[in-house]
Wavefront OBJ file of the C-alpha trace (Angstrom):
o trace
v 91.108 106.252 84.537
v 87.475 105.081 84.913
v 88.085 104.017 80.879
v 90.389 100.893 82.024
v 87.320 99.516 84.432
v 85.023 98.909 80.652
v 88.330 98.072 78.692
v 87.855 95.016 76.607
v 91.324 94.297 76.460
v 92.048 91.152 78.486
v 95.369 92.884 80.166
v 93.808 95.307 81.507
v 90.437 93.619 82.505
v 93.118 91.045 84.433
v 94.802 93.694 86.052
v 91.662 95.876 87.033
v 90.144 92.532 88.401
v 93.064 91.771 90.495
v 92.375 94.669 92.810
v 89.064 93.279 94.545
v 90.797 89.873 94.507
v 93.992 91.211 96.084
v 92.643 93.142 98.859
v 90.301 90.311 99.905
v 93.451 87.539 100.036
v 95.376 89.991 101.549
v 92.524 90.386 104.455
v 91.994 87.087 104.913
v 96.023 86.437 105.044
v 96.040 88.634 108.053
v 94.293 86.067 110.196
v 95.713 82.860 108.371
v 98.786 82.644 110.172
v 96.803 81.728 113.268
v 93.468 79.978 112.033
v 95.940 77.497 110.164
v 97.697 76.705 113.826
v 100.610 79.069 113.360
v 102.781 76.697 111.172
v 106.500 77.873 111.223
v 106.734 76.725 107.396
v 104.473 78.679 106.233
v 105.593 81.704 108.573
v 107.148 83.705 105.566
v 103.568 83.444 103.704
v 101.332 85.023 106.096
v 102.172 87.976 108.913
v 103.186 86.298 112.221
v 103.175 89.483 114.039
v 101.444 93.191 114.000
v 104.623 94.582 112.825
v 104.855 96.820 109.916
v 107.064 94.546 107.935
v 104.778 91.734 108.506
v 101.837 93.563 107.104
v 103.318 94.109 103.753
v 103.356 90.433 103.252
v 99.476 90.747 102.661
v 100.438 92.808 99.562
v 103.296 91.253 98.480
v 102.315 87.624 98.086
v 98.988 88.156 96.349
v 100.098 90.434 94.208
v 102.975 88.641 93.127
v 100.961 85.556 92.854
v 98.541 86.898 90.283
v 100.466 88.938 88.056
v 102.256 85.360 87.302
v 99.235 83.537 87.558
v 98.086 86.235 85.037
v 100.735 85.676 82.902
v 100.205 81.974 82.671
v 96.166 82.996 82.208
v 97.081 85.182 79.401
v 99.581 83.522 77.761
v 97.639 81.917 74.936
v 94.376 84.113 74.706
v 96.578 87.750 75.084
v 100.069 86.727 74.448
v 101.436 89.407 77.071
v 105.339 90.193 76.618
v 107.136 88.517 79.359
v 109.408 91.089 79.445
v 106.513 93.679 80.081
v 104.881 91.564 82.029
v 106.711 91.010 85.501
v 108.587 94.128 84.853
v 104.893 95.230 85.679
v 104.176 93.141 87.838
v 108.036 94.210 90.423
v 106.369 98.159 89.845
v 102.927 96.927 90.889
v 104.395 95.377 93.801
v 107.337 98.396 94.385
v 104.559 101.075 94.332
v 102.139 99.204 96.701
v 104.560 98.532 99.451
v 106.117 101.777 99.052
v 103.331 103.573 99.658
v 101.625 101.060 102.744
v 104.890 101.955 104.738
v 105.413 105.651 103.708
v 101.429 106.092 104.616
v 101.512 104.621 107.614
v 104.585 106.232 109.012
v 103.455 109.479 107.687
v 99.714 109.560 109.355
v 101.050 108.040 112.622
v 104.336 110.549 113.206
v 102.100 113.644 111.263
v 99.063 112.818 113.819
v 100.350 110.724 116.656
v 97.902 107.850 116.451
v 97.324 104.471 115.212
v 94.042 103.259 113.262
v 93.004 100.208 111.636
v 90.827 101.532 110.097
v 92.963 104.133 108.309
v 95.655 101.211 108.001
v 92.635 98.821 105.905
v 92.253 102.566 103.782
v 96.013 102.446 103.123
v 96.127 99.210 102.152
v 93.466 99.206 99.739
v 94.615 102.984 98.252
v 98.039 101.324 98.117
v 96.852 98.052 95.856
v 94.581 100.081 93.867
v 97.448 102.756 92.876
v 99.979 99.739 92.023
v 97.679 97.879 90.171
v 97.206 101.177 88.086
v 100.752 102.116 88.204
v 101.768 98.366 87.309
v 98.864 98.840 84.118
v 99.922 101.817 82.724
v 103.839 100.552 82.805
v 102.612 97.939 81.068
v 100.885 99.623 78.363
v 103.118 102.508 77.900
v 107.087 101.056 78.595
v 108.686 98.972 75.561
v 110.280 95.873 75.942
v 113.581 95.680 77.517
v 115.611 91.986 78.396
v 117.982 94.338 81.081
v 115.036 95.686 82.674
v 113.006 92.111 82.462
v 116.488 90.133 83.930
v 117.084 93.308 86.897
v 112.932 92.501 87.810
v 113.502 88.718 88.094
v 116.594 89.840 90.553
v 114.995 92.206 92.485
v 111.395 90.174 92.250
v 114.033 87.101 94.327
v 115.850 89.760 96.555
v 112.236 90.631 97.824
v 111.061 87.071 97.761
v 114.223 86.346 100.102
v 113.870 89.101 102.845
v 110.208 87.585 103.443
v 111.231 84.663 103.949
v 114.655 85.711 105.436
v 113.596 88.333 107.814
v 110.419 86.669 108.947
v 112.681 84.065 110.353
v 115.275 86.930 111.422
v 114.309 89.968 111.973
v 116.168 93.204 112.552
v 115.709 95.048 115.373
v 114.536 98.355 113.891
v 110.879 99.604 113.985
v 110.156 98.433 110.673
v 109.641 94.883 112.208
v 109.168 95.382 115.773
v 105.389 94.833 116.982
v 104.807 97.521 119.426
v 101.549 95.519 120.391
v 103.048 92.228 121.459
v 106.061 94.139 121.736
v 108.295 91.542 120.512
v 110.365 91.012 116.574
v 109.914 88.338 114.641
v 107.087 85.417 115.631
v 105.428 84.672 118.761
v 107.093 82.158 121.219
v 104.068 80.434 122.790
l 1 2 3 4 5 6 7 8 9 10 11 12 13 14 15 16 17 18 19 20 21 22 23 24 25 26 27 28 29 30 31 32 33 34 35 36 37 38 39 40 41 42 43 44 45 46 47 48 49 50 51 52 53 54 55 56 57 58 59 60 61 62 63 64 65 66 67 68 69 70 71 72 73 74 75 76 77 78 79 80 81 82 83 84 85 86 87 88 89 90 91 92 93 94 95 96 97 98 99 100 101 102 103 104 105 106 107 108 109 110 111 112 113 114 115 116 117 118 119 120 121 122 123 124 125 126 127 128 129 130 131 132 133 134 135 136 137 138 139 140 141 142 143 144 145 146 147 148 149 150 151 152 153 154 155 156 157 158 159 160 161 162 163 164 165 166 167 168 169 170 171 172 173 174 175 176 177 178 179 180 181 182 183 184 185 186 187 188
């Protein structure tokens, strides 16, 4: 594993990058919401509440934003496959928010507590292993148009329930803030 961190390859020096860069946007997106004035248009971006759900929008968007700004970077030095490329990028993004909520609700049921500071471990264990995963799925899968086209889809069915469910939120646990105790954002 430690090979891909001296890799000359441009791919993987993009993707190994995007882990530092990741976790930092994603911290600072946690406290955006309100140091921008808690705009309602730009609710979907940035977690309006300490709900799970809300949380995983601090992986979601920067991840999502630089595996295309990646592709765009890449284009004409690396010439990544497209098709590789944000097939990657949906597994990146699958594995990292997969693993923030089955963490999370697996060390809070398992030990009946609640930590930040074991959340900010998850979250950083989570980018780092779908950043790998994301790498290696790259490198190793061949190019497929069915599996590009079904990425795309599922890539805009995920892009829709932030938006959608930040806006409307179901009342299961998933998106209920036990702290504020309240779903969805903050009437003030």
């Amino acid at each position: 594993m430690f090979k891909y961190f001296f890799s000359k390859n441009s791919i993987t020096r993009w993707t190994i990058y995007g882990i530092p860069v990741i976790i930092i946007i994603g911290t600072l997106m946690h406290f955006a919401y309100d140091l921008l004035g808690r705009p309602l248009f730009l609710a979907f971006v940035f977690p309006v509440n300490e709900s799970v759900w809300e949380h995983l929008k601090m992986a979601f968007w920067p991840i999502l934003f630089w595996w295309i700004i990646g592709y765009r970077t890449l284009k004409k030095k690396s010439a990544p496959s497209i098709y590789l490329w944000f097939s990657a990028a949906l597994l990146s993004i699958t594995v990292t928010l997969w693993l923030i909520v089955t963490l999370y609700y697996t060390y809070t049921s398992a030990l009946n507590i609640e930590s930040v500071v074991i959340d900010i471990i998850i979250f950083i264990i989570a980018v780092f292993i779908g950043q790998f995963i994301g790498l290696i799925s790259y490198r190793k899968s061949s190019e497929n148009k069915l599996k590009f086209f079904l990425a795309l889809f599922i890539l805009f069915i995920l892009l829709t329930a932030f938006i959608w469910f930040t806006y409307n939120p179901p009342k299961i646990a998933l998106f209920y803030d036990f702290h504020h105790q309240l779903y969805g954002i903050e009437k003030k």
